[in-house]
C-alpha positions in Angstrom: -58.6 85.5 -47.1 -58.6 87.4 -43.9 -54.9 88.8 -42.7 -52.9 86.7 -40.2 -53.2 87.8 -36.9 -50.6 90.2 -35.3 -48.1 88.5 -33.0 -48.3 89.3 -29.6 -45.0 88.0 -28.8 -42.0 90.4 -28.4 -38.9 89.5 -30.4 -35.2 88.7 -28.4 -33.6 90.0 -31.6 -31.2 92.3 -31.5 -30.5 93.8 -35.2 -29.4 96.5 -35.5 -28.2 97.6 -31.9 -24.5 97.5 -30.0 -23.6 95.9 -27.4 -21.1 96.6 -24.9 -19.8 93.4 -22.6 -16.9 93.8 -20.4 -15.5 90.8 -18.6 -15.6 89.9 -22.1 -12.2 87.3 -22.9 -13.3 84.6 -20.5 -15.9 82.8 -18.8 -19.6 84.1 -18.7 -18.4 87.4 -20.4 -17.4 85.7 -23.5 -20.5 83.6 -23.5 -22.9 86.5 -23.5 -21.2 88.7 -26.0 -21.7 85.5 -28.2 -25.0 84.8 -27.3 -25.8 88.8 -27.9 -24.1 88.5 -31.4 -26.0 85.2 -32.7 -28.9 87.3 -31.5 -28.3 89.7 -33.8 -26.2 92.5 -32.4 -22.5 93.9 -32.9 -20.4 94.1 -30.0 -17.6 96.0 -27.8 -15.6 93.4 -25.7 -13.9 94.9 -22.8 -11.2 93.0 -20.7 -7.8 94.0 -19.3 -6.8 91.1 -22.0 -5.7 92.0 -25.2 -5.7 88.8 -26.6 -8.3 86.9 -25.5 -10.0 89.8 -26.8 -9.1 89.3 -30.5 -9.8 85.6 -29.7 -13.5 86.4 -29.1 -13.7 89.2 -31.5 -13.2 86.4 -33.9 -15.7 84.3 -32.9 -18.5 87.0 -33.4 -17.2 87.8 -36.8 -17.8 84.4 -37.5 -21.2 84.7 -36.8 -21.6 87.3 -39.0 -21.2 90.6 -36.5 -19.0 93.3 -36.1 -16.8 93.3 -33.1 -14.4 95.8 -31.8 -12.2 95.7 -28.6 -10.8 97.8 -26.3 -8.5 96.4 -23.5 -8.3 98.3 -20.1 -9.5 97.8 -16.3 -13.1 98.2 -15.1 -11.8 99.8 -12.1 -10.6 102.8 -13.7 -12.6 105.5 -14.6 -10.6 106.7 -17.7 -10.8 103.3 -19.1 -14.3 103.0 -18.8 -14.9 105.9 -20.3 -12.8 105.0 -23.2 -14.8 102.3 -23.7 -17.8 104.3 -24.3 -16.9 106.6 -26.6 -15.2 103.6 -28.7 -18.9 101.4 -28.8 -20.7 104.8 -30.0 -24.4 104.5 -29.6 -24.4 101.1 -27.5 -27.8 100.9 -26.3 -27.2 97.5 -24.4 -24.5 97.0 -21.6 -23.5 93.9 -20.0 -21.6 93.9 -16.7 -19.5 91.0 -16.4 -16.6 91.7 -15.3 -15.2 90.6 -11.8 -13.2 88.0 -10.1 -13.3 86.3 -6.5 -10.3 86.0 -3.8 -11.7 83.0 -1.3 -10.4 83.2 2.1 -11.5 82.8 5.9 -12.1 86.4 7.2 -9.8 86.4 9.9 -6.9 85.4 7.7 -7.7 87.4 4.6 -5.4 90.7 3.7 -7.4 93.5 3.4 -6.3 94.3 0.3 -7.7 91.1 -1.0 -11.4 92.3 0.1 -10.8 95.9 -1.5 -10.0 94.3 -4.6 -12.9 92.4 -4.6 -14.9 95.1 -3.8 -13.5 97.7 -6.3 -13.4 95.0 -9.3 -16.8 93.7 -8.8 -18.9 96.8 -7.5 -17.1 99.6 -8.4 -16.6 98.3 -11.5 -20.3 97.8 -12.4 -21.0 101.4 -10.6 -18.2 103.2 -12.9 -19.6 100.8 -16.2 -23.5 101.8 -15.2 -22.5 105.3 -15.2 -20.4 105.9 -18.1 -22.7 103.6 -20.0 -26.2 105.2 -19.1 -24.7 109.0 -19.0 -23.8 108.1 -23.1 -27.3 106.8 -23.6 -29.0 110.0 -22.1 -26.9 112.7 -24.2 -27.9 110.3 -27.2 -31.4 110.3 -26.2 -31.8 106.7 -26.6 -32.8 104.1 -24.7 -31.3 101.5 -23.1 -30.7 98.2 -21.0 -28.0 97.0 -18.7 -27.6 93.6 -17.5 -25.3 93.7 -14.5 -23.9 89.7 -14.0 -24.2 89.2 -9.9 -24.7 86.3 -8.3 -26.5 84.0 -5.8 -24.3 85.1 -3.6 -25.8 88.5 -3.8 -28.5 86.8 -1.8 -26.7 84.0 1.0 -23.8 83.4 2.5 -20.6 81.4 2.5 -18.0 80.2 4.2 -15.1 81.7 2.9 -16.2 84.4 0.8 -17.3 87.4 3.0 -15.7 90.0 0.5 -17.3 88.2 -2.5 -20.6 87.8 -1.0 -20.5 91.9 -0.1 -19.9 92.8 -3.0 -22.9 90.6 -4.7 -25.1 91.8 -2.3 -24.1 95.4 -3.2 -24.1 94.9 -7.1 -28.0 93.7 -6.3 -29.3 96.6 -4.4 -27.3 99.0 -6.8 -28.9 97.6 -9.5 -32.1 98.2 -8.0 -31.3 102.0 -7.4 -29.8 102.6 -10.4 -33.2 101.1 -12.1 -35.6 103.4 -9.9 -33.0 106.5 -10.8 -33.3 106.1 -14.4 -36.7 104.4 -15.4 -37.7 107.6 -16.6 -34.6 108.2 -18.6 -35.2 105.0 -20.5 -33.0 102.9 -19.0 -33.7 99.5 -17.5 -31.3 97.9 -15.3 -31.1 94.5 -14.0 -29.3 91.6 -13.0 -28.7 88.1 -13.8 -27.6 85.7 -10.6 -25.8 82.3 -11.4 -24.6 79.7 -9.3 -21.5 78.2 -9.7 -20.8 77.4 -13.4 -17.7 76.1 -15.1 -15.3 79.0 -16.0 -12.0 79.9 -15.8 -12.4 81.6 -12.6 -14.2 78.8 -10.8 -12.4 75.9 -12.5 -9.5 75.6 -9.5 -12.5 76.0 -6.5 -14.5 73.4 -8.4 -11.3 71.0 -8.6 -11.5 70.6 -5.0 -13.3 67.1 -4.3 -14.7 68.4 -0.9 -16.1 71.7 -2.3 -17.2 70.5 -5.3 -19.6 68.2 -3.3 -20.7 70.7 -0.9 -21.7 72.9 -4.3 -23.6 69.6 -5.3 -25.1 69.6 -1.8 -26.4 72.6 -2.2 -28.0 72.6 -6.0 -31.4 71.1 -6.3 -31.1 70.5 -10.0 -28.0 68.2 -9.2 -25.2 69.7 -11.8 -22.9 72.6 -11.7 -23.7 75.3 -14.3 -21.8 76.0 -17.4 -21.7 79.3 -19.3 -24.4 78.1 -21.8 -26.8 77.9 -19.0 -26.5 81.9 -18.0 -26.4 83.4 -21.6 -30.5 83.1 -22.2 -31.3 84.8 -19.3 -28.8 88.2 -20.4 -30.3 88.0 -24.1 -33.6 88.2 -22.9 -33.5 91.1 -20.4 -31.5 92.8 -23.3 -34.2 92.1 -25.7 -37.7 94.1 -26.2 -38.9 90.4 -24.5 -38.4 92.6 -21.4 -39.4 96.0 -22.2 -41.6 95.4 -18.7 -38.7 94.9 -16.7 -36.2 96.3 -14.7 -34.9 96.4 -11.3 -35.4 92.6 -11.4 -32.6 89.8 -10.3 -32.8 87.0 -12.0 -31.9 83.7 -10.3 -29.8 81.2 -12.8 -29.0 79.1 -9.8 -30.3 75.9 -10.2 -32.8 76.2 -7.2 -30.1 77.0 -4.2 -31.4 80.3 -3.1 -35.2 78.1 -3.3 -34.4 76.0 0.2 
């Protein structure tokens, strides 16, 4: 008998590698960290949350991975880099932490837009950093997925500071991947549209809004974590070893009119 052909199909297992997700107690965070764990790897949540932290923790153990935690602020630096040194020899990082404050322009307190803008892009700057500064004194390589959006690519009433800062994670994300293709580093992002999460949940409870979303999405349903979770395993996964500096729409064909 003559041997089976060699597959030519790349694997989206993960055995054997770590994964760090921050963003990790809620929402899209906590849907990735367990899509990455059924997919095979261990993980290191991240969130300012202790205990939804332990809460998630125990649902990858349940699926048969190792999960550690470590509870601080993606805005700070030291915390960050805390988080590093606990997820040892992470070769995958996910970026999902961040949070929204909606608001006409003219009536929104500044502070409002600079936290925005430090939770959502400096945190993914500071993350990137620490993360991809590890990987290079380990001499490994590795692959960030940075969680934007599509509003990293239109507008919106109501969310000039959000929008910014989307728009910024995009074209970091596509610097940071030029910088450090020849480290061994891929970076890219995944963009969803609005899906169900604890963040969008009292937006999406307002009749009027939640019809304009509806309006606005081609495939005729609002997104739910489930829906964004492939797209992160499989630019963490050898799948894309091709890849990087890419955004990946998850939008349900909005940013397609």
């Amino acid at each position: 008998m003559s041997a089976a052909p060699a597959t030519i199909l790349p694997t989206q297992r993960l055995d054997g590698q770590r994964a760090i997700v921050t963003g990790a107690g809620r929402g899209i965070g906590r849907a990735a960290a367990l899509a990455l764990a059924e997919a095979g790897a261990d993980v290191t949540l991240f969130a300012r949350s202790g205990a939804e932290l332990a809460a998630v923790a125990a649902e990858v153990r349940e699926r048969g991975r190792q999960a550690d935690t470590c509870a601080g602020d993606v805005r700070s630096a030291e915390d960050v880099e805390r988080l590093v040194e606990a997820a040892a020899g992470a070769t995958i990082c996910v970026t999902a932490a961040g949070l929204n404050r909606p608001a006409p322009t003219l009536e929104q307190p500044a502070e409002d837009f600079d936290l925005v803008i430090d939770t959502n892009l400096r945190g993914t700057y500071l993350t990137c950093r620490a993360f991809a500064a590890a990987a290079v004194a380990g001499a490994r390589g590795a692959r960030i997925v940075a969680i934007s959006s599509q509003m990293g690519e239109v507008g919106y009433p109501g969310r000039a500071a959000y929008c910014a800062s989307k728009h910024a994670v995009n074209g970091l994300v596509r610097a940071l991947a030029v910088e450090w293709a020849p480290l061994g580093i891929a970076v890219n992002a995944v963009a969803p549209t609005f899906v169900e999460t604890p963040l969008t949940r009292p937006m999406l409870e307002d009749e009027e809004f939640r019809a304009d979303v509806l309006r606005r999405l081609p495939i005729g349903r609002i997104g739910v974590p489930a829906d964004v979770v492939g797209a992160v395993v499989f630019l963490a996964s050898p799948q894309a070893s091709l890849v990087t500096g890419h955004v990946l729409a998850v939008d349900g064909g909005w940013t397609a009119w």
